[in-house]
N, C-alpha and C positions, 0 to 999 in steps of 0.2 A: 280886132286886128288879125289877117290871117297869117299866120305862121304855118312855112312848108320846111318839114323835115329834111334837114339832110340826111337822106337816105344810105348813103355812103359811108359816111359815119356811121349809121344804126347797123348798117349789113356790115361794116368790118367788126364790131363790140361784138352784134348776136356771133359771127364768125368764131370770135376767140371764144366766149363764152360756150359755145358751144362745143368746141373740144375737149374743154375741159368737164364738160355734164357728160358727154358721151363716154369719157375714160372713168368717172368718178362717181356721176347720180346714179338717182331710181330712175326705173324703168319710166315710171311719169315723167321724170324731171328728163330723162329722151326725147320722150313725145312733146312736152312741149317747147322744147328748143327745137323740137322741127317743126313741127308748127309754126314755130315765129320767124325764124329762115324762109318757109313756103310762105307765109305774109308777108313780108320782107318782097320778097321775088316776084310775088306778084304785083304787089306795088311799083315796084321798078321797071319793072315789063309794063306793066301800064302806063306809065308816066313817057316811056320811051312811045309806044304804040300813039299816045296823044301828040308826043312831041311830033312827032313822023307824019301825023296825022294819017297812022295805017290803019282800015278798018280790019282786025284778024278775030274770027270767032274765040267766044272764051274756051267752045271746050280747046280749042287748037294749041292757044295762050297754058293752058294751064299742064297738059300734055307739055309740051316744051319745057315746062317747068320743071314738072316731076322727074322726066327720066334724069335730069342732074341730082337732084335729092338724093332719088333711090339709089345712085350710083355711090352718092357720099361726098359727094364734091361742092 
């Protein structure tokens, strides 16, 4: 049976979760709450790019991604 993630759900949990690692973890425990936000986002961005049926290179995709991260948002 396939099961597709609500993703919605997964990106607001890592969302709260991840404020709270940011004011409180290790430095690790940073890195991979962002890490799992950039997976998170990429996944969503994909799933829109298929919905849309837009071909966008990934490096393009993943560049759109980042500069939100980096910024903290």
């Amino acid at each position: 049976m396939d099961h597709v993630p609500d993703l919605g759900a997964v990106a607001d949990a890592i969302i709260a979760a991840h404020a709270i690692i940011e004011n409180n973890g290790t430095e690790m425990m940073k890195t991979l709450s962002r890490m799992i936000l950039l997976s998170v986002g990429k996944e969503i961005a994909r799933r829109i790019v298929i919905s849309k049926e837009v071909e966008m290179p990934k490096e393009e995709a993943i560049e759109l991604l980042k500069d939100p991260l980096e910024k903290g948002t």
